[in-house]
N, C-alpha and C positions, 0 to 999 in steps of 0.2 A: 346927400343928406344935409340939412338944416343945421347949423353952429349950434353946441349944447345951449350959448348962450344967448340965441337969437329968440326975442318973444313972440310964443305962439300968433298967427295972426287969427285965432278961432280961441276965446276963454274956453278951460272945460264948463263954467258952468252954462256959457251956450252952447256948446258942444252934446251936453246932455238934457239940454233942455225936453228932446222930445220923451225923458224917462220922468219931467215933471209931472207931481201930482200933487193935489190941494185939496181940503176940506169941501169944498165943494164940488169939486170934480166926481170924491170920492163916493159923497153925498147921493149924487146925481146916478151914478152907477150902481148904490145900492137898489135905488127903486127900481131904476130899469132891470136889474136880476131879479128884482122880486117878481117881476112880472115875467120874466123868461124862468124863473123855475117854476112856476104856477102852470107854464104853457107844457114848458118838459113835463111835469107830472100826467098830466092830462092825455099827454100826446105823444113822448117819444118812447122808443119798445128797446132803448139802449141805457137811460138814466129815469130814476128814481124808479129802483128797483123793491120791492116790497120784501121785506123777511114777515113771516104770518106769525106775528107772534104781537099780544096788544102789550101798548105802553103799561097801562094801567096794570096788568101782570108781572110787569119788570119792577113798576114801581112798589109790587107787593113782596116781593122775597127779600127776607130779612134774615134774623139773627136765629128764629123759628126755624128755617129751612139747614139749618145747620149738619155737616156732614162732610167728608170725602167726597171729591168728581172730579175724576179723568179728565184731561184736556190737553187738544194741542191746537199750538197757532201754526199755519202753514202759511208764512210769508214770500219776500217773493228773491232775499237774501239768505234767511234762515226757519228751520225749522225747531219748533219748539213745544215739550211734551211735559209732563207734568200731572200733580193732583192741585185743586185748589182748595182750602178747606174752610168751608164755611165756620165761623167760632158761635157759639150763643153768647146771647148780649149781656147776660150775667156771669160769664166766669173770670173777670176780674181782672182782664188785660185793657188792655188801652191801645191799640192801632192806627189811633186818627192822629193827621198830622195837617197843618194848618196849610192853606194852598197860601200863594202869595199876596190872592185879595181876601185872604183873613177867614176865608169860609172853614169850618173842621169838616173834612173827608175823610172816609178813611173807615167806615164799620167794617168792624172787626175779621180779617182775615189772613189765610197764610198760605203760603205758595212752598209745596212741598217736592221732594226728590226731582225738581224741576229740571231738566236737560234742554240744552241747546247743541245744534249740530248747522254749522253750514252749507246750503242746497249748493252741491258742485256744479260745475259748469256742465261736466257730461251726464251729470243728471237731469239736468235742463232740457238737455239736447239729445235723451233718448225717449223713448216711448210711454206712455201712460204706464204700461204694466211693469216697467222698469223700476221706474219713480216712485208710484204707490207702496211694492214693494219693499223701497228703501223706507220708506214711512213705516210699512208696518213691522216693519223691523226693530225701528226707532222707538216704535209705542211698546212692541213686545218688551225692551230694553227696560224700561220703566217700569211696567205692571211687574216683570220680576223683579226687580228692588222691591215692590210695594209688597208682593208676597213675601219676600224673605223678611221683611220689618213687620210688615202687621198682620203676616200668616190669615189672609184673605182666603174664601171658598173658594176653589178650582172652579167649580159647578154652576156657582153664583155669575151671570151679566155683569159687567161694568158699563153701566151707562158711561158716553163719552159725550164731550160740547166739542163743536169743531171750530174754529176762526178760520180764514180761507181770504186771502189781501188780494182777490181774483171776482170781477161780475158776476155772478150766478143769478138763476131763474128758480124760484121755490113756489112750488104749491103746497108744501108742508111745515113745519120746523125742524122738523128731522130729513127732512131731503132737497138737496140741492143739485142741478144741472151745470154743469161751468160753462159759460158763457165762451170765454177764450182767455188764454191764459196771461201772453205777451209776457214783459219784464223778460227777456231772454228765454223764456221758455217756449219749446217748439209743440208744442201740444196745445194745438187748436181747435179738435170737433169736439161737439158737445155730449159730454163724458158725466155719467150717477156719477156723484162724488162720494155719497155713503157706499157704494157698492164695491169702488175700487178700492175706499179703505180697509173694508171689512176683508176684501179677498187677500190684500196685502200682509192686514195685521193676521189673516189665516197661515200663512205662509210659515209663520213665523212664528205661530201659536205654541206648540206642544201643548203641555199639562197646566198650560195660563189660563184663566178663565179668559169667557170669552168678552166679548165686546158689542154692547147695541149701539147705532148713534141714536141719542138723545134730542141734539141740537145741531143745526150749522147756521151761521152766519159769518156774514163779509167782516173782515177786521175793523172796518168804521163802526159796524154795529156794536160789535162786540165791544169796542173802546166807551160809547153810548151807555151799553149795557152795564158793563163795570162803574163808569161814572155817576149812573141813576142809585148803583146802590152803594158804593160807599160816600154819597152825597148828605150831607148832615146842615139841615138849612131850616129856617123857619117857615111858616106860611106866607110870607111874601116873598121865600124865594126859591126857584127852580130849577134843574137839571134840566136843560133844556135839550143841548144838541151836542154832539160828539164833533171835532174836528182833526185831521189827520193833516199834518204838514212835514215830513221828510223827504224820503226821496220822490214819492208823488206827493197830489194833496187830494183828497176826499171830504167828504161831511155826511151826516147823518143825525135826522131826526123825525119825531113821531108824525104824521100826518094819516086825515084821516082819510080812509077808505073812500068816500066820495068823492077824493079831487084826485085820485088816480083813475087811470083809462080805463074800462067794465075789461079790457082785454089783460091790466095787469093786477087786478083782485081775485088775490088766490082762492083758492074752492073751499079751503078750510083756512081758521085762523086761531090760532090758543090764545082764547082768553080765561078771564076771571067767570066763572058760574053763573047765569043768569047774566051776561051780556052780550049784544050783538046789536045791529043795526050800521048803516053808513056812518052814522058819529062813530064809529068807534076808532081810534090814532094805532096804525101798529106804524112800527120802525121802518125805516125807508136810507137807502142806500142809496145816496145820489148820484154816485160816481159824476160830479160838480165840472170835473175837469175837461171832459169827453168831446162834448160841443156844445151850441147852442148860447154859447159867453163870447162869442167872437165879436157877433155884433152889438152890442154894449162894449163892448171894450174898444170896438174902432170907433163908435158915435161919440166917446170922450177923448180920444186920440191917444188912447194908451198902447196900439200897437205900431210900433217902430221898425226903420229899416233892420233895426237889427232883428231883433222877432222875427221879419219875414225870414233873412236871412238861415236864423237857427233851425226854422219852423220847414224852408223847402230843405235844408241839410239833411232832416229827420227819414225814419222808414215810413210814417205816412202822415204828407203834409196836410197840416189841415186835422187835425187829429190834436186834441187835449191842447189846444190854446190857451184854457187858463192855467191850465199845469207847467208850459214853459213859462209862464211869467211869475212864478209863485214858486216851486219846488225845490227839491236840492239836487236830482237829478240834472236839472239846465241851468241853475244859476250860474254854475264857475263857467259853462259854457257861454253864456249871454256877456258874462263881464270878458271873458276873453276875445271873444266876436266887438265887443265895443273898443277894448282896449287896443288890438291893431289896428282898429279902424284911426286912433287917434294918432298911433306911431305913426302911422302911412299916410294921413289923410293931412293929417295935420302938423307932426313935428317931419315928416315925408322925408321916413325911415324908409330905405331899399328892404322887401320883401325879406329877400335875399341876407342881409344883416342881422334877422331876428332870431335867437333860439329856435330850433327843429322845435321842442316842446310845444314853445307859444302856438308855432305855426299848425300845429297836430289838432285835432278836432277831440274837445274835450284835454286839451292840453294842458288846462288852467284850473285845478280841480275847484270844486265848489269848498270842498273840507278849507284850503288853503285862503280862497275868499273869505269865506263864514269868518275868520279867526286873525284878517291882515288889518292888522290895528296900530294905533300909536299903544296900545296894553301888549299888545303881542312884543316878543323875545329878540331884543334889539330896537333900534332904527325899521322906520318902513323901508329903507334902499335896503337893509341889513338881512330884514326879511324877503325882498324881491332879490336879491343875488342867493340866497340859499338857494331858493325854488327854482331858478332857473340862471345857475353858476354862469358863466363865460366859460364857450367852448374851447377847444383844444386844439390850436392851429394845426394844422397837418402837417408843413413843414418843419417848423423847430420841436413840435410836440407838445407845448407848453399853453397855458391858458391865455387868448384872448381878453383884449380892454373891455371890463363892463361897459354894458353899452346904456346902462340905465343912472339917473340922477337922483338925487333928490327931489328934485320937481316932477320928474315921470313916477317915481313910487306914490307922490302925493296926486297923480293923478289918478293911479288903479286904485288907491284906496276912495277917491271922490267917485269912482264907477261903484265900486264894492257896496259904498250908503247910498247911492243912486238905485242901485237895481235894489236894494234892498227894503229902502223907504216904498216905492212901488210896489215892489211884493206885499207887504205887510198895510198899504192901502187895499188892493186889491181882495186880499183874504177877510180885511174886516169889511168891505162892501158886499162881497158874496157872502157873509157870515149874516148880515142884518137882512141881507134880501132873502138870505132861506128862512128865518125868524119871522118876516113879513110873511111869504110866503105861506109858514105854518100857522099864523094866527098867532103866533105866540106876541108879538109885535103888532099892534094896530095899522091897516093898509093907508097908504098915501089919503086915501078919501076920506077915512072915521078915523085920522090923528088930526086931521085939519077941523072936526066936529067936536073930537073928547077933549074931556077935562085932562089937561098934564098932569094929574094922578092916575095911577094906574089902580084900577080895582083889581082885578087878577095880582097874579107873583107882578111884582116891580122890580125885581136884580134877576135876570137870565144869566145862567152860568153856562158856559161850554166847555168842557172838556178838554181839552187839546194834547197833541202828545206828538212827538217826531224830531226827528234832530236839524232840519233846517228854521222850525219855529223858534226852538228853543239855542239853537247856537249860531244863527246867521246873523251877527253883526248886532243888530241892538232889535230884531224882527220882533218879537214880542213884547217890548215895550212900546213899539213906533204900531203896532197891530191894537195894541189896548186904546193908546193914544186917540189914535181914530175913531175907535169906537166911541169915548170919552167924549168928544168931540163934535160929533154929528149926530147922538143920538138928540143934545139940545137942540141944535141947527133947526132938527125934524119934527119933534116934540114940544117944542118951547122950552127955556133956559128954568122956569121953576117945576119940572117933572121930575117924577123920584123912578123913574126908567135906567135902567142901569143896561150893560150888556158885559158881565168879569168873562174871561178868561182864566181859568184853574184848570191845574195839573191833571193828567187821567192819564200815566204812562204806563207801561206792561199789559194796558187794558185788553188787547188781545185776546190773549189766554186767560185770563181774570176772566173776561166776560166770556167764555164760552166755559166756564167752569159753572160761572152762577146760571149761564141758561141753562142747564142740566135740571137744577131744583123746578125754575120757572117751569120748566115743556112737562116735568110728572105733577107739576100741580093742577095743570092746567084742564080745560075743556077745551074740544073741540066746535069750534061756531062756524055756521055755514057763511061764505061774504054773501052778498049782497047781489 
């Protein structure tokens, strides 16, 4: 092993060099996703998934649709059931609350006898009929509270909105196919998701009314969904797209019908009365992570030995590329992969020397990353000896010499804003390419033409919601930044083009509470 106090012959910051990324780097990656998600829609039968339901319709349920709707979000940690209650916009409350770029969100709603239960592990790992079961269980749980409070008709349907953080195939709004489950779950053929509900919450019925589904949608939508309506903005600015960044990351927004494949335009689509045709935007579920981002992210040199690393460790390499470089399921894993790499490689620590922890796959949690700061509780040495104490000699019984310094904890935290800074490039370069992509953003060809004013909305809002965006290290600052940043680069420095970042959390079950009003208001229109 190397003297504590011999200097590295490798800086960490060349050491990390290959997790460097730049305004232009960034730049450059936007475009090229915009043109890879333009091809994904087009072309692949795995991402940009269609829910048949038009923007235009989302963007109409208001304070008018007002009422009680059943809902649950079936995550892929927890399950969560619930009413959500739409308010009318006269009765004298106030809801909205200012997001951080100043926009008011927030019409009026409330989230009633709301439960949450966490999906066990041997829930996971038994069988569809199992599972659903324990769900309609879960909902049964609920509807009786709501009877015993607001003495509901036995006789009377509860329409339900579903949220579902799992692929699905829809040719309706009220019905959904699950594509495959993953996230720990062993249920993978392709399984009616209203069907198995409904047999579940049968199960479990008695003298409860019953149950229609109404709606289902993927949880990005649903976050969309929520976000369009309690968006409170003027005519130059818009609810543009939904984005999911925790444990995985997703995105979702409108496009329309003509830039998807004739094979993924559903047969029916709800919209507003009297519309139809190709122009028409319904909602679209990119699942962003899946593939297709690889090669854009190697053409900039954003994927590293350690990437490769983490990426063949996985159960299928090669699978959701931008999700290890962006998520909170692989972050603490990537920083711990970088960080023996540097004991060993470089301060050429024996193996052998490190905590079992460190050495364990996923050893280094992301939570413990996200929060290892000079603001974190103590010293950074103070904070790395909590996490992984000094063991306990075998022979005398007693704790082993910390084997870490001052200068080693100030290395994990320069990996920690390393991986971090990268992620939060990466999420606003795939954020501007799907915005290209939907038009919402002028393409590479008619920005280089137009006037740097924008005639359409000029401030695009996205939504955003999850706990690696919002507590990794400074990631939604360093995500805005970029955006800040490069939309001049692209635009020219005098454009009134903005692209904020605002809050849209709980949207889950919020949005599949408002899809309920949206799908009985609706008509059905044949696609295209």
């Amino acid at each position: 092993m190397a003297s504590r106090e011999q200097r590295p012959a490798v800086s960490i910051v060349d050491f990390l060099a290959p997790l460097h990324v730049d305004d232009a780097k960034i730049r450059g990656l936007a475009l090229d996703l915009a043109d890879t998600f333009t091809d994904l829609s087009a072309n692949s039968d795995a991402q940009f998934l269609p829910t048949p339901i038009g923007e235009s319709l989302l963007r109409r349920v208001n304070g008018s649709d007002h009422g009680r709707y059943l809902a649950i979000d079936i995550g892929g940690t927890n399950l969560r059931v619930g009413f959500v209650e739409l308010l009318p916009e006269d009765n004298g409350q106030d809801t909205r609350n200012s997001s951080s770029n100043g926009i008011k969100h927030g019409r009026k709603l409330r989230r009633l006898l709301e439960r949450s239960w966490p999906i066990g592990e041997h829930l996971k790992n038994e069988n569809a009929e199992s599972l659903f079961s324990w769900i309609g269980q879960s909902i049964a749980t609920v509807v009786d509270k709501a009877c015993a409070e607001w003495d509901l008709d036995s006789t009377k349907a509860l329409p339900l909105g579903v949220a579902f953080s799992f692929p699905v195939i829809q040719n309706s709004v009220s019905q959904a196919t699950i594509m495959s489950m993953g996230k720990g779950f062993a249920i993978t053929s392709k399984l009616d998701l209203g069907s198995y509900l409904l047999t579940g919450y049968e199960q479990h019925r008695k003298d409860l009314p019953p149950i229609t589904i109404a709606a289902i949608a993927n949880d990005a939508i649903a976050t969309l969904v929520s976000f369009i309506y309690q968006f409170q903005g003027n005519s130059k600015q818009k609810a543009s797209m939904g984005l999911i960044c925790g444990t995985g990351s997703n995105a979702t927004i409108p496009l329309k019908l003509s830039s998807l494949h004739p094979s993924k335009r559903p047969q029916t689509v709800s919209v507003l009365p009297g519309e139809s045709g190709e122009d028409v935007k319904i909602v679209v579920n990119t699942e962003w992570s899946i593939n297709g981002s690889l090669a854009p992210l190697k053409k900039f040199g954003l994927v590293s030995r350690w990437d490769r690393e983490l990426d063949l460790a996985g159960e299928t390499p090669g699978f959701q590329p931008l999700e290890y470089m962006t998520s909170g399921r692989y972050l603490g894993e990537l920083g711990r992969l970088i960080f023996v790499d540097y004991l060993t490689s470089v301060l050429h620590f024996n193996a052998t020397e490190l905590p079992a922890k460190l050495k364990t796959r996923f050893g280094l949690s992301t939570t413990f990353l996200s929060h290892f700061s000079y603001k974190g509780q103590g010293t950074l040495l103070e904070q790395l000896e909590r996490e992984f104490p000094p063991e306990i000699n075998k022979e005398n019984r007693r704790p082993a010499a910390s084997l870490f310094t001052d200068e080693i904890a100030e290395v994990l935290y320069r990996i920690a804003v390393a991986v971090e800074v990268r992620a939060a490039g990466i999420v606003a370069a795939s954020t501007l390419g799907l915005l290209i992509c939907a038009g919402d953003l002028p393409s590479v060809k008619d920005a280089k033409a137009a006037s740097p004013k924008c005639e359409k909305a000029s401030e695009l809002f996205v939504g955003y919601t999850g706990g690696c965006i919002t507590g990794f290290q400074e990631y939604l600052k360093d995500c805005q930044g970029f955006l800040d940043r490069i939309i001049p680069m692209e635009y020219g420095a005098d454009t009134d083009v903005r692209v904020l970042l605002a809050p849209c959390h709980d949207g889950g079950i919020i949005g599949a509470g408002i899809l309920v009003p949206a799908s009985l208001k609706s008509e059905q229109a044949w696609g295209p």
